[in-house]
Every structure is written in C-alpha cells, then in structure tokens.
C-alpha positions as CSV (number, residue, x, y, z in Angstrom):
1,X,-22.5,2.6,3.0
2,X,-22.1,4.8,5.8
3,X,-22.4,8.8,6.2
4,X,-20.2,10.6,9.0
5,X,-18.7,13.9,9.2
6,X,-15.8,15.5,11.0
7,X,-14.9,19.0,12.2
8,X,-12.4,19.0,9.2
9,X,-14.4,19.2,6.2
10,X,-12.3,17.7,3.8
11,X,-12.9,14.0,5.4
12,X,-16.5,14.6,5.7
13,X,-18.0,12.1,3.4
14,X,-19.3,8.4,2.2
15,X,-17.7,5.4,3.5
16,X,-18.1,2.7,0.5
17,X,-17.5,-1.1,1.3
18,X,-17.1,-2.6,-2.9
19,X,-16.8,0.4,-5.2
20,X,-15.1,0.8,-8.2
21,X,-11.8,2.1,-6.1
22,X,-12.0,-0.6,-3.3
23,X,-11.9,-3.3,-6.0
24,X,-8.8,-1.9,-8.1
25,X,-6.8,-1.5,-4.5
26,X,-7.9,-5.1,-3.7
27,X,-5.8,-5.7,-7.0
28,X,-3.5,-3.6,-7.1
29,X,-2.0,-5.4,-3.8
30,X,-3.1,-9.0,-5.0
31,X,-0.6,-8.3,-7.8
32,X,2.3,-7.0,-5.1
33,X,1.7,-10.1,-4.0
34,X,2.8,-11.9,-7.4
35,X,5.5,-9.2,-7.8
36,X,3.2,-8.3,-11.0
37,X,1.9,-4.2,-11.7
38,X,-0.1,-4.1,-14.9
39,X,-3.4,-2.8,-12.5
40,X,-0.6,-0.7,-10.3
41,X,0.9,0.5,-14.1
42,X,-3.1,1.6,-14.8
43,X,-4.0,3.3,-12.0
44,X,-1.3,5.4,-10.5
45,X,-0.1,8.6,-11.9
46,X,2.9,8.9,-13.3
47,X,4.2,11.6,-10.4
48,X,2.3,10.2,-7.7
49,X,4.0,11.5,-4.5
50,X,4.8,8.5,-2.0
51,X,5.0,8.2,1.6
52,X,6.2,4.2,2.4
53,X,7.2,4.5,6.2
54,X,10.4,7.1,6.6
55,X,10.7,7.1,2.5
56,X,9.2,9.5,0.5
57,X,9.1,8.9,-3.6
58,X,8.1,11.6,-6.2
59,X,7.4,8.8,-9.4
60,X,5.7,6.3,-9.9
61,X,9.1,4.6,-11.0
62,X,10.1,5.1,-7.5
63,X,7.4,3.8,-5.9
64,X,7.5,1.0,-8.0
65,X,11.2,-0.1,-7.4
66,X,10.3,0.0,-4.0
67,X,7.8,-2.4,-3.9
68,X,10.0,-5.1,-6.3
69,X,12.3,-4.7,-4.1
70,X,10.4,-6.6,-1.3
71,X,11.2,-9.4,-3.3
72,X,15.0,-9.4,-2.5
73,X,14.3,-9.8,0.6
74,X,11.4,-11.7,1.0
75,X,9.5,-14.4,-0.4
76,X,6.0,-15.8,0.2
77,X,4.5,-12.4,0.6
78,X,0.6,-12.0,1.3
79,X,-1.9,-10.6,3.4
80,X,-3.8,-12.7,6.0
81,X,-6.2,-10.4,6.5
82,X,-7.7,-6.9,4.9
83,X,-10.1,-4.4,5.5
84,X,-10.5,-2.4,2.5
85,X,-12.7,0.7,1.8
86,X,-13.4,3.3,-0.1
87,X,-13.9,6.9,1.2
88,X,-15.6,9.9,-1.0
89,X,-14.5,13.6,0.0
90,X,-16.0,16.2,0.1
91,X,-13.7,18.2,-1.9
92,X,-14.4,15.2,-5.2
93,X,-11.6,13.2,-3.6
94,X,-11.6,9.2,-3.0
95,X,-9.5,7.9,-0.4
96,X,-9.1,4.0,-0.1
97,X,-7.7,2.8,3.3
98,X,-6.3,-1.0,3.2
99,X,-5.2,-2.6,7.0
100,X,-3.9,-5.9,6.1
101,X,-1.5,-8.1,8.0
102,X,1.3,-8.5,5.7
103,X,3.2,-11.7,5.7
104,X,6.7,-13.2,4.2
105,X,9.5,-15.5,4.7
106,X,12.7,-13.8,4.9
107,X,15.0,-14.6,2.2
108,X,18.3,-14.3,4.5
109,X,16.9,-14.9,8.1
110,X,14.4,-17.5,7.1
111,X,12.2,-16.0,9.4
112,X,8.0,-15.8,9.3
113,X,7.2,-12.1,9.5
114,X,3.9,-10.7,10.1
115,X,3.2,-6.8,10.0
116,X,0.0,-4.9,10.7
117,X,0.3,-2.6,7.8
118,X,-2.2,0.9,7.2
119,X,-2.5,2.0,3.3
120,X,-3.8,5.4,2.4
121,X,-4.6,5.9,-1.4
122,X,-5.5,9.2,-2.5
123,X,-7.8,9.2,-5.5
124,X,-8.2,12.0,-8.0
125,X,-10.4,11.0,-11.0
126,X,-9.1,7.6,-11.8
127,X,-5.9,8.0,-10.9
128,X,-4.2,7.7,-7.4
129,X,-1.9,10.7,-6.9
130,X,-1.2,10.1,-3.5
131,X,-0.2,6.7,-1.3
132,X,1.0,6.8,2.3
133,X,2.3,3.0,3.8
134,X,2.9,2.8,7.1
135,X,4.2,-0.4,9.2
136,X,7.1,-1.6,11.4
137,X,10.1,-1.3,9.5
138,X,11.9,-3.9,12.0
139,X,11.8,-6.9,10.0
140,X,13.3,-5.3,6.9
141,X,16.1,-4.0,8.7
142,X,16.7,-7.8,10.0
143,X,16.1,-8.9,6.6
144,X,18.7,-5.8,5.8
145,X,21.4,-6.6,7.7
146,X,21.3,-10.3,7.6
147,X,21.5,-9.6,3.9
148,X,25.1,-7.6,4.2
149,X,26.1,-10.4,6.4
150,X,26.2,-13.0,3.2
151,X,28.3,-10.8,0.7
C-alpha cells in the first residue's frame, strides 16, 4: 500500500496492490481473454459510459459488443504482461488502472500483434461506471482492411 497526494484532490488517495477491485479487473480481462463476460455482466453498470481509443459507448451493451468483436478479427488474444492496481479517491471513488501488453494473431493478416495497452476503471460502490482503453489502434485497422479485402 502506498499513500501520495496530488495538487488535484480528487486523485489524492491509497494505491492498493490485491484488493477486492484489483482482483475482479484481473478477471474481468482473463474472461476477454476467453471471449466470456459473466464477471464483466456482474460488475459493470448497465449505463456505464465508455471511452475505448476514438470510441465512446453509453451501455454496457455497447461496450460489450465491442469487446466480442475483437474476436472477428483476432484470435489467440492475451496479455503478456500486467500491472494492475487499485486506487481509493478521495471523493469514495476506486479507480483500477491495468497496463498490459495485449497480444493476438490476426484472423485476416495472420500477423502477431502486440499492443501496450492503459485501462482506467472507474469504481462507484461495486459497480464500474466509468472505463477508458487506450492503445494503438494500427493493428485493427490492418486487421480492418485486410478483412474488406476477402469479401
């Protein structure tokens, strides 16, 4: 555990290394792995508002589409690496970050991709109302247009 503080108080708070929230994240994603979501299905509300790279969703329905369809284009999805923890804000907050390197084999390039990726979970109770994804989008729109090249 670790204390800091900032000059914004809302991220002045408790850095937590295997709480209750860094474990269901650890899940949650194991299960993207295995294109599964009961623990995603649990956890996030239902009008959780979505940042993944330049796409914002407003549902969890949404969201949720989005990350099955990684599986069109990709198989063999994991992480080789994660860091995963837990923060507690100061205004009753939890924010989870999660920086793995993603990997897959593209389904229409046959390509190995590897991605540093940077997840933001927002926390409110036991819910997550907010997620922000970030990463190069550069392999999906390979994946993307290699796709259109088939049909």
């Amino acid at each position: 555990m670790v204390l800091f503080t900032s000059c914004n108080s809302n991220i002045t708070g408790v850095v937590l290394l295997n709480d209750i929230y860094t474990i269901r994240v650890k899940k949650i994603m194991q299960e993207y792995t295995e294109n599964k979501y009961e623990v995603f299905d649990k956890f996030f509300n239902d009008d959780v508002k979505s940042y993944y790279s330049s796409d914002i969703y407003y549902t969890k329905s949404e969201l949720l589409a989005a990350f099955k369809s990684d599986f069109y284009y990709y198989s063999n999805i994991g992480f080789s690496s994660k860091e995963v923890y837990t923060i507690f804000n100061s205004d009753r907050t939890y924010t989870t970050i999660f920086k793995p390197i993603w990997t897959a084999k593209g389904n229409f390039t046959n390509k190995k991709h590897k991605v540093f990726c940077y997840y933001k979970f927002i926390w409110r109770f036991s819910k997550i109302v907010s997620v922000s994804v970030y990463w190069d989008d550069s392999s999906f729109y390979e994946e993307f247009a290699e796709s259109k090249k088939k049909f």
